[in-house]
C-alpha positions as CSV (number, residue, x, y, z in Angstrom):
1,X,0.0,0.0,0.0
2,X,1.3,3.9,-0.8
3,X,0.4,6.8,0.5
4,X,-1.4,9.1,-2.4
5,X,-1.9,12.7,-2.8
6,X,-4.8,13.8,-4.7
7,X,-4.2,17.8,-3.5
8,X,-2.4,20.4,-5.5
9,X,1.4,20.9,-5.3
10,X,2.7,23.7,-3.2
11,X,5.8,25.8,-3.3
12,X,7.0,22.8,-0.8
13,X,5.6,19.6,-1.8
14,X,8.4,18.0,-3.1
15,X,10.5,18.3,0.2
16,X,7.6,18.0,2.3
17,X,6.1,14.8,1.0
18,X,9.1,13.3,0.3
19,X,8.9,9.4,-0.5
20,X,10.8,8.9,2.2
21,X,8.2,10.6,4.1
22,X,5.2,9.2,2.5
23,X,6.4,6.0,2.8
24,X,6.8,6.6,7.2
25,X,3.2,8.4,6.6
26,X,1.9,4.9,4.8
27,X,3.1,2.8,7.0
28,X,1.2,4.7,10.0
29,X,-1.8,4.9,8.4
30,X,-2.2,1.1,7.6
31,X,-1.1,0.2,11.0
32,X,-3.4,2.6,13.4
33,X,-6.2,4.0,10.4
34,X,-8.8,1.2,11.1
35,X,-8.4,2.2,14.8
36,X,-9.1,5.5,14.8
37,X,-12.0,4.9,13.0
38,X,-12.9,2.2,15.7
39,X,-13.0,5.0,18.5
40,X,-14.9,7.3,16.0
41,X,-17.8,5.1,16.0
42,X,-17.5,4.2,19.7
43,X,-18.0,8.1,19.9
44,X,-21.4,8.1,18.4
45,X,-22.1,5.0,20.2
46,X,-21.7,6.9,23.6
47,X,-23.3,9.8,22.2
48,X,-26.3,8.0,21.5
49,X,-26.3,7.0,25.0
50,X,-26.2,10.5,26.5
51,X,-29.0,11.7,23.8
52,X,-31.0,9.0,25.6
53,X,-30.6,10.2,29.1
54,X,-27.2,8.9,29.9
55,X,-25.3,11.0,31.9
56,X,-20.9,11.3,32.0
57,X,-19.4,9.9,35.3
58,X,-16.8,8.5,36.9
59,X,-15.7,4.7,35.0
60,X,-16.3,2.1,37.5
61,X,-13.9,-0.1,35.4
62,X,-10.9,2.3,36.0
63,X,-11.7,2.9,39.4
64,X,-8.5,1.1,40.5
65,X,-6.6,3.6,38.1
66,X,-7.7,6.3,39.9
67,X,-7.1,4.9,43.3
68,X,-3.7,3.7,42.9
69,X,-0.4,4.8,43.2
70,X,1.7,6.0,40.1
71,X,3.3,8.6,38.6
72,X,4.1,9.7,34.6
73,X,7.6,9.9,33.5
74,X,10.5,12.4,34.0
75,X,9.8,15.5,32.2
76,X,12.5,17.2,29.9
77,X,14.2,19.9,30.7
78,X,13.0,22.5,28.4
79,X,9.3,21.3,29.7
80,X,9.8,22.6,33.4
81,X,9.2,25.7,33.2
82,X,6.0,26.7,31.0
83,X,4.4,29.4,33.6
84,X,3.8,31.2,30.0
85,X,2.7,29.8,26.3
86,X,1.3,31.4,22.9
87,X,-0.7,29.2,20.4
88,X,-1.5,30.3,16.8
89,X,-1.4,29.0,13.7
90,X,1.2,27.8,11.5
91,X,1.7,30.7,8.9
92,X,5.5,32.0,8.7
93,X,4.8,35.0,9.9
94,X,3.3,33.7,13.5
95,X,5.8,31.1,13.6
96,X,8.9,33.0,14.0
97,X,6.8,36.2,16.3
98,X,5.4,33.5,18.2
99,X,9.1,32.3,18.9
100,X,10.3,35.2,19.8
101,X,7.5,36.7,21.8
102,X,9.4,36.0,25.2
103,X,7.1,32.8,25.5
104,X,8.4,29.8,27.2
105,X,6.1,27.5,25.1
106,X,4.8,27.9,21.1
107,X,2.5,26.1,19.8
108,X,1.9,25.6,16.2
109,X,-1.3,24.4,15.9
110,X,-2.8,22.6,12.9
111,X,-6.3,22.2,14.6
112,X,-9.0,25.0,15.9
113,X,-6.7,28.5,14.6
114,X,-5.9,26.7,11.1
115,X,-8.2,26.7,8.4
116,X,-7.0,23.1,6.3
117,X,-6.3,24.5,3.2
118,X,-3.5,22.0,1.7
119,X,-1.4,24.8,1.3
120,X,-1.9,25.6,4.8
121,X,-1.2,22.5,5.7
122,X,2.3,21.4,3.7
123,X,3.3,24.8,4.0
124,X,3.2,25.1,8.0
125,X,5.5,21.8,7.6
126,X,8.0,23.3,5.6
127,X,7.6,26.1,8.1
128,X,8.0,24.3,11.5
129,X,11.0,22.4,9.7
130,X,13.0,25.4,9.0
131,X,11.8,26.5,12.7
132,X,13.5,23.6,14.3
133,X,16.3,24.5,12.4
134,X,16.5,28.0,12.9
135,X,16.3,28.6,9.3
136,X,12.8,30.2,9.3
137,X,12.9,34.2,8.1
138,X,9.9,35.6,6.4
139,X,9.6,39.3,4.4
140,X,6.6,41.5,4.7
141,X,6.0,42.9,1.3
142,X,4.0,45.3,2.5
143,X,5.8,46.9,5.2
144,X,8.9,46.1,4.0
145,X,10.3,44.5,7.2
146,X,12.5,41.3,7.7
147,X,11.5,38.6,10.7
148,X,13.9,36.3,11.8
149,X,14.4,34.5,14.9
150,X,16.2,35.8,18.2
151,X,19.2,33.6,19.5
152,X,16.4,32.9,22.6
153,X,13.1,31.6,21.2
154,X,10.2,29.4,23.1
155,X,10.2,25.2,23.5
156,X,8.0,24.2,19.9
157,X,4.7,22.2,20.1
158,X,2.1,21.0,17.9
159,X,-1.2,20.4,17.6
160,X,-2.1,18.2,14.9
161,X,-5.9,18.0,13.8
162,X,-8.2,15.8,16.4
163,X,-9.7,12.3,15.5
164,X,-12.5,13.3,14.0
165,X,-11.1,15.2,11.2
166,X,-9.7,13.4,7.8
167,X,-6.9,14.6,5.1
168,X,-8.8,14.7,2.2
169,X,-6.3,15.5,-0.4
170,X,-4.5,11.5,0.8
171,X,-5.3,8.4,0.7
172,X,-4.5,5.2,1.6
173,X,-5.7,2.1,-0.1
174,X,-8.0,4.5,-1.1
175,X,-9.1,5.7,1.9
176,X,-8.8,9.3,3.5
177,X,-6.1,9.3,5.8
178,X,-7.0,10.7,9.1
179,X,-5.8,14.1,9.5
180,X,-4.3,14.1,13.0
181,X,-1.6,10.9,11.5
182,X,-1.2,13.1,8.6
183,X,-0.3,16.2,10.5
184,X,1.2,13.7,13.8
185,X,3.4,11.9,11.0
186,X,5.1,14.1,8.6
187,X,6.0,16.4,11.4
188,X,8.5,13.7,13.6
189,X,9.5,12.2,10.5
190,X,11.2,15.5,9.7
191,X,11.9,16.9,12.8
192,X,12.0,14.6,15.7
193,X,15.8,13.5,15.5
194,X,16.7,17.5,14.7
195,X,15.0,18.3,17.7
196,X,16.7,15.2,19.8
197,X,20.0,16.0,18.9
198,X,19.2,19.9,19.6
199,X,18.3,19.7,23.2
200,X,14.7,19.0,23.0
201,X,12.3,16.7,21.5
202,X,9.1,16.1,19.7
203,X,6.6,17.2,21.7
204,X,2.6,17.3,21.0
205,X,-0.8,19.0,22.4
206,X,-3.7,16.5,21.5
207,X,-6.9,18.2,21.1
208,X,-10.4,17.0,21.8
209,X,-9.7,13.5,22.9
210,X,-12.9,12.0,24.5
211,X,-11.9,8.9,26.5
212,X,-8.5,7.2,27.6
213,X,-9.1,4.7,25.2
214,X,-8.4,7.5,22.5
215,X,-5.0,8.4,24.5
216,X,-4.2,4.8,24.3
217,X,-4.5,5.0,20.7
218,X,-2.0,7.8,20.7
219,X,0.4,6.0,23.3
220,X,0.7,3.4,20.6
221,X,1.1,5.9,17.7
222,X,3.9,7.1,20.1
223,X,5.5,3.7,20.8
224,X,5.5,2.7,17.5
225,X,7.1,6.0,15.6
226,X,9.8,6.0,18.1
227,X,10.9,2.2,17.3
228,X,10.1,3.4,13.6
229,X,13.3,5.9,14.0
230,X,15.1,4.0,16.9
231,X,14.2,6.8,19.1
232,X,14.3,6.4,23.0
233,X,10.8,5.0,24.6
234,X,9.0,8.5,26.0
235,X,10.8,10.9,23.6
236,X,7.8,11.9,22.6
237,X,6.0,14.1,25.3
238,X,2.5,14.8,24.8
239,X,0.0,16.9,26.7
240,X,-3.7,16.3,26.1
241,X,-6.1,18.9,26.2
242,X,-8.9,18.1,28.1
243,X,-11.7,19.9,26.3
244,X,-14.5,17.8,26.1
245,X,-16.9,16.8,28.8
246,X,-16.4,12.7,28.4
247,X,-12.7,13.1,28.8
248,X,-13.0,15.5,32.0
249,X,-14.6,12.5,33.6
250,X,-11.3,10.4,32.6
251,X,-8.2,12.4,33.4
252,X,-6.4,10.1,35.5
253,X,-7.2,7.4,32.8
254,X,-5.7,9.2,30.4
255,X,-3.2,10.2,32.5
256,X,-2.0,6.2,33.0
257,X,-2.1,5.7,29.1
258,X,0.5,8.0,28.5
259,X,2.3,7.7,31.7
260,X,5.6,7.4,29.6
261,X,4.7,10.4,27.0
262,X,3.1,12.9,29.5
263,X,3.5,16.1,29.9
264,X,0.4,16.9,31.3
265,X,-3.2,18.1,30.7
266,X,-4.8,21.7,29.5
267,X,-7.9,23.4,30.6
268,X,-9.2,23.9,26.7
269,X,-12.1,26.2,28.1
270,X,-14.1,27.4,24.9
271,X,-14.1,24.0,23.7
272,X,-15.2,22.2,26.8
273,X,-18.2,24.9,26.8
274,X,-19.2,23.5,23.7
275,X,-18.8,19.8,24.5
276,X,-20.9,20.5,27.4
277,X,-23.5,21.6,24.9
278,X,-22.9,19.2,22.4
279,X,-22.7,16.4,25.1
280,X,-25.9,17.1,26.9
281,X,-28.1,18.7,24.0
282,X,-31.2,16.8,24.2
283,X,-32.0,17.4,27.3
284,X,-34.0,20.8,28.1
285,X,-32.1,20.9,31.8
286,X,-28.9,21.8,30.8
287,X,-29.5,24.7,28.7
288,X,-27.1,28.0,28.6
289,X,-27.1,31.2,29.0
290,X,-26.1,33.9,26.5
291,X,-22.2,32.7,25.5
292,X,-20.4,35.8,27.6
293,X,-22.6,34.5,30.8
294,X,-20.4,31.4,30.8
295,X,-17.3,32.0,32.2
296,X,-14.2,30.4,34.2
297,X,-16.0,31.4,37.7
298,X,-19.2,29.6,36.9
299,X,-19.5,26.2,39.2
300,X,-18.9,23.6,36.3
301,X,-16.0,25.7,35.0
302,X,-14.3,25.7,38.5
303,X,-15.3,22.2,39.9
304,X,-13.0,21.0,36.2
305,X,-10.3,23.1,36.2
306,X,-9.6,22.2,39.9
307,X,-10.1,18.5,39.6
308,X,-7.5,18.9,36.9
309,X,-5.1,20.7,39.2
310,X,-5.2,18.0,41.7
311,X,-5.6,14.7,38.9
312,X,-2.1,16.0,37.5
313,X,-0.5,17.2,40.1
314,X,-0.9,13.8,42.5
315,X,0.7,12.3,38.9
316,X,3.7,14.7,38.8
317,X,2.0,16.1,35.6
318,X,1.6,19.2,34.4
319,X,-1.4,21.5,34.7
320,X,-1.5,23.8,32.5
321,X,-4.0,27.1,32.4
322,X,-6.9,28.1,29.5
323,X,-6.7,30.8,26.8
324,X,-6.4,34.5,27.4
325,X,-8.9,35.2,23.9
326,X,-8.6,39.2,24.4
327,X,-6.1,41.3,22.5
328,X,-4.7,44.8,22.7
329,X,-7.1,47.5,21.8
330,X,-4.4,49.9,20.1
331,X,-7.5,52.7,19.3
332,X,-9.1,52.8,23.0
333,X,-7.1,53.6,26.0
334,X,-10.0,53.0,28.3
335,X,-11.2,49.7,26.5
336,X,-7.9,48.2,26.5
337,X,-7.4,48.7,30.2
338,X,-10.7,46.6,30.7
339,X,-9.1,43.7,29.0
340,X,-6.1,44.0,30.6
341,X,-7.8,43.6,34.1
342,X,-9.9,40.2,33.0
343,X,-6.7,38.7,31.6
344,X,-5.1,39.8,35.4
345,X,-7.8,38.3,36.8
346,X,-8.1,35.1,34.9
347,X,-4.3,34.1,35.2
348,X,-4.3,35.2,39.1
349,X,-7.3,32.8,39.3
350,X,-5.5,30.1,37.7
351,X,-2.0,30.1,39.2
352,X,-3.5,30.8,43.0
353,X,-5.2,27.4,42.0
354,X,-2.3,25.8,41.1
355,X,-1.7,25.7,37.4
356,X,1.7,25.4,36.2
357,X,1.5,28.1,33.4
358,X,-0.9,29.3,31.1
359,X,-2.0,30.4,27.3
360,X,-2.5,33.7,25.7
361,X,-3.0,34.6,22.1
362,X,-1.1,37.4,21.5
363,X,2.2,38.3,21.8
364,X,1.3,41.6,23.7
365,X,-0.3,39.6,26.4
366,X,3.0,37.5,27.4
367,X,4.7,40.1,29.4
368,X,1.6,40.6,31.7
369,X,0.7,36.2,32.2
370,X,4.5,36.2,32.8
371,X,4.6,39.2,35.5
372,X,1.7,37.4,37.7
373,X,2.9,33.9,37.1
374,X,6.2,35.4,38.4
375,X,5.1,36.8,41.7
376,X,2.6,34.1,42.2
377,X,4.6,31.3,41.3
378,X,8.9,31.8,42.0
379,X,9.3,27.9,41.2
380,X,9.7,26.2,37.5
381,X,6.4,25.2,38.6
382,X,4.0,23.9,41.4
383,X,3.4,20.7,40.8
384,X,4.8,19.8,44.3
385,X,1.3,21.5,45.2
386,X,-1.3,18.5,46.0
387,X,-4.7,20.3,46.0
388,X,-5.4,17.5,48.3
389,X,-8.7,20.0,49.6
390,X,-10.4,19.6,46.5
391,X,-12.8,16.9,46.0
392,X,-15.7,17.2,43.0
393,X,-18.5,15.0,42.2
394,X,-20.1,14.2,39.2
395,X,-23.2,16.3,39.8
396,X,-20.9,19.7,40.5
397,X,-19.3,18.7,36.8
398,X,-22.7,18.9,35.6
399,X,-24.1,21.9,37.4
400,X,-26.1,24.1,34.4
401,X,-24.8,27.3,34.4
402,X,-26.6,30.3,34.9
403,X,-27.5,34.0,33.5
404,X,-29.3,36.1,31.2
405,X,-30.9,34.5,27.9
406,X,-30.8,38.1,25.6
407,X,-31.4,38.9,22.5
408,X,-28.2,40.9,22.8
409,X,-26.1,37.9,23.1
410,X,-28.2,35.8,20.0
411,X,-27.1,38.7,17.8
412,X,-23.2,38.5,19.2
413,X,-23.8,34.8,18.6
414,X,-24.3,35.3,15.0
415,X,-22.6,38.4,13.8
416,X,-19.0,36.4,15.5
417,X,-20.2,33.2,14.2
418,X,-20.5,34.3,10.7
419,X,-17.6,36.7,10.6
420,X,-15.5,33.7,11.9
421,X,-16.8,30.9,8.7
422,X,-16.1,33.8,5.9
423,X,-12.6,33.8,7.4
424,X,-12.1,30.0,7.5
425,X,-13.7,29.5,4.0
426,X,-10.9,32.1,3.2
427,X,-8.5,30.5,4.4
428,X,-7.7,32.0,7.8
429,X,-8.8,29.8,11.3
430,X,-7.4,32.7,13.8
431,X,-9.4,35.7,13.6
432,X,-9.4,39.0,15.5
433,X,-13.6,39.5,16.0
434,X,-14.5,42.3,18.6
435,X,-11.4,42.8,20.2
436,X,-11.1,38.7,21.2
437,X,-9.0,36.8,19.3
438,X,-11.6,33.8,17.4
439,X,-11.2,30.4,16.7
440,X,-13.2,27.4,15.8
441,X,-13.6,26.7,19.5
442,X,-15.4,30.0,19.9
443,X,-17.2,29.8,17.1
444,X,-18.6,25.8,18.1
445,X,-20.0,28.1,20.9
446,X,-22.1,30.3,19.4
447,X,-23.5,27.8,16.8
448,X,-24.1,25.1,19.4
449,X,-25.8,27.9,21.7
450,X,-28.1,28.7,19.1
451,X,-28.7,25.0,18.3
452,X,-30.0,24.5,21.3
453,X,-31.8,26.7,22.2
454,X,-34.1,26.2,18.5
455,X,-34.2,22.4,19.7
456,X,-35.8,23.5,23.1
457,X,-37.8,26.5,22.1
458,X,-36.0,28.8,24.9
459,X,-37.6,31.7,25.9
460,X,-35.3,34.7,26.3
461,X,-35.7,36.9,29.1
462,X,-38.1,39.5,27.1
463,X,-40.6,36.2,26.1
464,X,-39.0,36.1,23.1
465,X,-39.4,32.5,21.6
466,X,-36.2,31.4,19.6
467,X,-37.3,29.3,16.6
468,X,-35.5,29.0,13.2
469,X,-37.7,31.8,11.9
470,X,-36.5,33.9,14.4
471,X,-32.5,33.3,14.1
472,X,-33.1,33.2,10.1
473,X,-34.4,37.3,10.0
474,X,-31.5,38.2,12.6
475,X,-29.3,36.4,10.4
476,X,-30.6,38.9,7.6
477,X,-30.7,41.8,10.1
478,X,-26.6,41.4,11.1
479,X,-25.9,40.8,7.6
480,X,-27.2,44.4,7.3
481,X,-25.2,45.3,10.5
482,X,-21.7,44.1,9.4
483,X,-22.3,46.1,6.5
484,X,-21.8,49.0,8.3
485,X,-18.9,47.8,10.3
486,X,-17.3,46.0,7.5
487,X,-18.5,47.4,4.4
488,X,-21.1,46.5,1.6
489,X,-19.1,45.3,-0.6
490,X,-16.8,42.9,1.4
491,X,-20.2,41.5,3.2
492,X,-22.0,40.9,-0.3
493,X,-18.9,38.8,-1.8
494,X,-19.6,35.2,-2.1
495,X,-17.7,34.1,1.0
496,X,-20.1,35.9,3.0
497,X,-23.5,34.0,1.9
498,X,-21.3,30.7,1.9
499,X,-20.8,31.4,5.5
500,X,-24.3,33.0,6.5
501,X,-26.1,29.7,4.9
502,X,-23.6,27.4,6.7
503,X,-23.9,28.7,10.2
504,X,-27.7,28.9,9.7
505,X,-27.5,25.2,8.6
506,X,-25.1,24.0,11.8
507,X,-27.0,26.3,14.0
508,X,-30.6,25.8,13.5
509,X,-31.3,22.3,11.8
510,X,-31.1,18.6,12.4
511,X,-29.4,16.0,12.9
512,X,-26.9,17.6,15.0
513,X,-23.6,18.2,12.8
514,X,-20.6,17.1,15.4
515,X,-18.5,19.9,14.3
516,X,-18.8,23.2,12.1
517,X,-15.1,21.9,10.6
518,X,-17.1,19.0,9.2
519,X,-19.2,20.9,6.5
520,X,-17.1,24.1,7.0
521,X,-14.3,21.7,5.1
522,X,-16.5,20.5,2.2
523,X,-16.6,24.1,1.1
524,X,-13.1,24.7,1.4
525,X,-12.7,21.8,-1.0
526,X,-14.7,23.2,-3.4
527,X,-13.6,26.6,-3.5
């Protein structure tokens, strides 16, 4: 079997997909593709469990798991200290600013700020490969300036695409190869030795994993790359976002399964809002509020983050902080001071309950993370601190959230949810809306809100019934409003109605489609 590529060649192809490569890439492929699709359809088996009535909890079959004693392996040294890490996407540009943004951590991500263009794609390769080698320098055109990397730059990791998602421009044995092996494989083929024999190592976020049985799929994808290049067992270090409701319910578990590659767990807070959503949708109890309601100090949100705390710290993992979405406001003096204070906020929240570092999303953000993280926490990190006073239930993981139901936030909802497509379909998956810096994750939010809400026939807090009808004319109404903020002519290009018909589609009708990406990607293949 061989490893074909049906997409169109880019400036890089040649050294990117390498036969050398595509023959590694093959190989991985035949040996774990038929199990990833095996936990894809245990997914919708559990789904259709929870759609009738099922609720997440606490495995009885691991329960020995979580009461026994063990611990994952040594960490590297350029892991210890990550009190401060920036994510973005895998353009040139954000690679080497990202690097030098006085970050300990960077990382490139594939996934939920990428839109999965090919070129986007085999491009972010070749760029990460001439990262690793400090060979990465990019020219702006435009403002005629020159970025090249400092002598100091962050530790590099990567977030390939999640489970769920498929490479559609490769196949093997003609079958779509599954995009997180694609992105997983072509990246340590290249660069895993480099990075060995350069002090560090290959080292992975894994996004929306929803059960340690999908962690031990990775662990094997680990085991078996490294006796593919006759690296050391636990070279690769991984740390799994937990950002789905399932998997907050399994931390330990997946903990244990990568034991030997662990480098912890992430609070992935937008899209854990959305699994909880997703997760629990047919049932009228656990409705939302308006998106901005739900925030990190709502009971759910805390009773997660610090059962995570404690799970990885009693492991001698890593627990590492959510997303700092806002951005500098360079026009408004007053409004960027507001941000500033909930980004204070938010990290001193999180390293007072024991994280070991956080994200942000912007370079301009790094300095402030980094000042409280420095008073707060004077140690390469805290995992030495047991949270041994926190104990959660399964009912406070559940507890619905409360606040205002507005019309107010159904018209954020949409005006961000569109804005955000238009920008994928175009190629972009990081996205500057309203001052917040946008990804899919966000986006999931608003669609998923509004989804539910239609299936339940909420009431807002005026009486206002929300039906399709209803989020159909103000999908009309903030077309008419980003004309005024955008411009007529940009908001009546094609991209635009692509967008408004496929967030009314994924917002308003059923079945339930499992992710916005899904449908979102159909179009990009067409364009």
């Amino acid at each position: 079997m061989s490893l074909r590529i049906h997409g169109p060649t880019t400036p890089s192809s040649a050294s990117v997909l390498s036969d050398a490569a595509k023959g590694f890439l093959s190989d991985l492929v035949v040996q774990f593709g038929p199990r990833v699709r095996e936990r894809l359809g245990a997914r919708e088996v559990q789904q259709r469990a929870f759609d009738q009535g099922a609720r997440p909890d606490f495995l009885a079959a691991t329960k020995s798991v979580r009461a026994g004693d063990w611990k994952v392996g040594a960490m590297p040294t350029d892991l210890h200290d990550r009190r401060v890490e920036i994510t973005g996407p895998v353009d040139r540009k954000m690679i080497i600013n990202a690097l030098n943004s006085g970050a300990n951590v960077f990382m490139a991500d594939f996934e939920d700020s990428n839109a999965p263009t090919f070129e986007n794609i085999i491009e972010g390769q070749q760029n990460l490969y001439d990262a690793v080698r400090r060979t990465i320098s990019h020219v702006d055109p435009v403002k005629e300036k020159s970025y090249r990397l400092n002598d100091r730059v962050a530790t590099l990791m990567v977030r390939p695409r999640g489970w769920h998602l498929l490479e559609k421009h490769a196949k093997v044995d003609g079958v779509h190869v599954p995009a997180a092996l694609f992105d997983f494989g072509l990246y340590f083929f290249h660069n895993a030795r480099e990075l060995v024999e350069r002090g560090s190592g290959p080292y992975f976020y894994l996004p929306k994993l929803q059960s340690h049985l999908e962690a031990r799929l990775w662990n094997d994808v680990f085991d078996w790359s490294e006796d593919r290049l006759e690296l050391p067992r636990g070279t690769i270090k991984a740390t799994v976002l937990i950002e789905t409701l399932p998997a907050a319910f399994e931390m330990d578990e997946i903990l244990y399964e990568l034991r030997e590659h662990s480098a912890g767990l992430n609070c992935g807070r937008w899209d854990y809002i959305f699994s909880y959503i997703k997760t629990l949708r047919n049932d009228s109890a656990f409705v939302i509020p308006d998106r901005g309601e739900v925030g990190m100090e709502q009971p759910f949100m805390r009773a997660y983050t610090q059962l995570l705390v404690k799970t990885c710290h009693r492991r001698g993992a890593f627990a590492m902080g959510g997303m700092a979405a806002q951005i500098p406001i360079k026009d408004n003096a007053a409004a960027n001071e507001l941000a500033l204070e909930k980004v204070k906020k938010d990290k001193l929240r999180e390293v007072r309950d024991g994280h070991d570092g956080t994200w942000v999303a912007h370079p301009g953000l790094v300095s402030l993370a980094r000042e409280i993280f420095d008073r707060e926490m004077p140690g390469a990190n805290q995992i030495d601190r047991r949270r041994d006073d926190v104990h959660v239930t399964a009912k406070e993981m559940l507890a619905v959230p409360t606040g205002a139901k507005t019309e107010t936030g159904l018209r954020h909802s949409i005006r961000v949810g569109v804005q955000y497509i238009e920008a994928w379909l175009g190629g972009e998956g990081c996205v500057p809306i309203y001052n917040l810096m946008e990804d899919a994750a966000t986006a999931e939010i608003s669609r998923t809100q509004i989804w539910q809400w239609v299936k339940h026939g909420v009431r807002l807090d005026d009486g206002t019934k929300v039906d399709r009808a209803l989020v159909s004319r103000l999908l009309d109404e903030e077309l008419v409003t980003l004309a005024r903020e955008l411009g007529a002519e940009r908001v009546q290009a094609g991209r635009f109605a692509k967008a408004r018909e496929l967030f009314e589609r994924v917002a308003t009708q059923e079945p339930f489609e499992e992710f916005l990406t899904l449908s979102a990607y159909e179009h990009l293949l067409g364009a």
